[in-house]
N, C-alpha and C positions, 0 to 999 in steps of 0.2 A: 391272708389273701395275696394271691401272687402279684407281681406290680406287670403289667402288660407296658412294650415300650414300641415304640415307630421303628420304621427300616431305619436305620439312620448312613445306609451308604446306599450309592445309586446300584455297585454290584452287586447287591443284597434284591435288589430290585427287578434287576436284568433276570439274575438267576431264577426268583420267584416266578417271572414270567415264563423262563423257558421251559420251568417244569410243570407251571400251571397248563400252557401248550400242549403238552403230551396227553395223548391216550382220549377217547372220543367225545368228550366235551370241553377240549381244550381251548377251545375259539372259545365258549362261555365263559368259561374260568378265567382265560386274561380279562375278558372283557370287565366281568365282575371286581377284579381286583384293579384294574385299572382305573374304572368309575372309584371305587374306594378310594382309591391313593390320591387324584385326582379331582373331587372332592369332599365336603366336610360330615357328609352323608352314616350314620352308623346302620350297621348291616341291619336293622329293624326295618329301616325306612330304604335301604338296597333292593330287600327282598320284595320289597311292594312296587317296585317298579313298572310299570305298563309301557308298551308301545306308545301309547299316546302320550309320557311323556317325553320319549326322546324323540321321536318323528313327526314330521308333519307335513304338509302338502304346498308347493311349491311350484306354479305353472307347471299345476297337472303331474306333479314329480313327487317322489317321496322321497324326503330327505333329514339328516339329520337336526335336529333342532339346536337350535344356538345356547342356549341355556338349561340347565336342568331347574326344577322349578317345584317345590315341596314345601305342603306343611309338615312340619317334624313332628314324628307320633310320639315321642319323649314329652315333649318341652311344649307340643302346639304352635310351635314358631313358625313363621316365615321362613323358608332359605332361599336363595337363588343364586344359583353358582352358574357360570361362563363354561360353554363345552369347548375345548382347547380342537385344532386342528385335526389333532391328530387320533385323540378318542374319539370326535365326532367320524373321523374314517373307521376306529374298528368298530362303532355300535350301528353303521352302513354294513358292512363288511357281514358282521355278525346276524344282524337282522335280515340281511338278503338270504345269507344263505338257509336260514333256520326259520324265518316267517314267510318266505316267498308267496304262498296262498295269501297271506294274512294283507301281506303289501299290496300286491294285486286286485284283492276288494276292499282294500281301504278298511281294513279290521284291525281296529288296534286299540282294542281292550283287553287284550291278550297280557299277563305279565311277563315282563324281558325275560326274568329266570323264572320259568315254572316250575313244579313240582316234577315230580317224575308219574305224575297222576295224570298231569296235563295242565293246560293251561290257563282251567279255571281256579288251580291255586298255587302259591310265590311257592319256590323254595322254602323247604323248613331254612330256620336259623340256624339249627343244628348240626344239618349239613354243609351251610356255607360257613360255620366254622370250622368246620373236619375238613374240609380243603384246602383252608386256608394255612390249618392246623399241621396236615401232613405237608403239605409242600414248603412249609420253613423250616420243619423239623429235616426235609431232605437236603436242605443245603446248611446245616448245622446249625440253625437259631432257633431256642426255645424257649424263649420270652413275649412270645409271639399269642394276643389274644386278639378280641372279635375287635377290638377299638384299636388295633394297630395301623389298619388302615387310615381310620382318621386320624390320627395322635401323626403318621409319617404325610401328610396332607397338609398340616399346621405345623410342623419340624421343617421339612422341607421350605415351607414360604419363608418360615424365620430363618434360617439358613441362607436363604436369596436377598435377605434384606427387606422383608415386609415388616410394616410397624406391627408391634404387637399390638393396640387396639386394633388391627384388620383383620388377624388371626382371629380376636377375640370378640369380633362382632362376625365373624364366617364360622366360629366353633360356638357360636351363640351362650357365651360363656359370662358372668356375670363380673367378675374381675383379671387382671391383668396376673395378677397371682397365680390364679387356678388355672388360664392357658397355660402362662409358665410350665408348672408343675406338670398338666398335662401332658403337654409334649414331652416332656421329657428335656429340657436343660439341665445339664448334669452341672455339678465343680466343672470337670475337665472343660467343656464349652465357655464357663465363665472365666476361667485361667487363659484358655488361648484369648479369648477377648483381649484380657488384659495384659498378657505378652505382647499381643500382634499391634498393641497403642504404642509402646517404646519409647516414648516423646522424650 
C-alpha cells in the first residue's frame, strides 16, 4: 500500500491552488481543497457538505458561518473546527456566485460540491480524488492521496507549534503515536529539532 504524505511546503500549496483555479470549476476546486487543508475533515465527510452548513442568516444577510460543525461518518464523532477569515471569504465568494438562486430564497439544502447530476447529490469521492490527484501530479508530487489534505491540516499546526494532544483531539485520533505517524514526521524533522536545541 502506498504511504500517502501532507504538502509539507507552503509552495507546494500556492502551486496546488493556482492549478486548482484554472479551467471552469476552478473557484470550486480551491475551494474544496482549501476547506481540506484547513481543516481536519476527510473527503467522505467534504463531499457531504450542504450550504447549510457553511452559511447562515445574519440581520437578514447570508453569511459565512463561523464554524464548520460535523459528525464524522468514519468514526461517529463530533468535530468542530473554526472558519479562518479568509476561507470564510472564498466559501462567500464561491457560494454567491454559484448558488445565487439558492441564497436569495434561503435554500440551503443544496450540497456545496454537487455532482455533475445536480444538486441533489455530493460529488462522487472518486472524482474529488482525480482532482486532487492530477493537479499535484502537475506540479511534480506523487505521493499525494485522498487523506493529504488532512495529514497537511495536522502537519501544518505541528509545524506552527500546536501541541500534539490538539492535533490529536482535532484528528480525532486515539494516541499521540498514530498523529505522529500520521502526519508524517519524518527522521529529518526530528534531527532538525534536535540541531536547532544546540545548548
Amino acid at each position: 500500500m502506498k504511504i500517502v504524505e501532507p504538502f509539507r511546503d507552503k509552495k507546494q500549496i500556492d502551486a496546488m491552488k493556482a492549478i486548482l483555479s484554472s479551467g471552469k470549476m476552478g473557484q470550486r476546486n480551491v475551494l474544496l481543497f482549501s476547506i481540506g487543508i484547513n481543516t481536519a475533515y476527510r473527503i467522505s465527510d467534504l463531499r457531504r457538505l450542504k450550504l447549510s452548513d457553511v452559511l447562515t442568516i445574519s440581520r437578514d444577510r447570508v453569511i459565512a458561518k463561523d464554524r464548520l460543525e460535523m459528525k464524522e461518518q468514519k468514526t461517529g464523532k463530533h468535530n468542530s473546527i473554526i472558519i479562518s477569515n479568509k476561507l470564510r471569504k472564498l466559501i462567500m465568494e464561491y457560494c454567491t456566485e454559484v448558488f445565487s438562486y439558492e441564497i436569495a430564497n434561503r435554500e440551503f439544502d443544496h450540497y456545496l460540491f454537487p455532482s455533475q447530476k445536480g444538486t441533489d447529490e455530493p460529488m462522487k469521492r472518486q472524482t474529488l480524488w482525480e482532482i486532487l490527484s492530477n493537479a499535484a501530479k502537475s506540479i511534480g508530487v506523487s505521493n499525494i492521496g485522498s487523506h493529504s489534505m488532512r495529514k497537511t491540516f495536522g502537519y501544518f499546526l505541528y509545524k506552527n507549534g500546536t501541541s500534539i494532544e490538539i492535533i490529536q483531539d482535532l484528528l480525532n485520533h486515539s494516541s499521540q503515536r498514530e498523529t505522529l505517524r500520521y502526519i508524517g514526521i519524518t527522521q529529518e524533522d526530528k534531527d532538525t529539532a534536535v540541531i536547532s536545541l544546540d545548548l
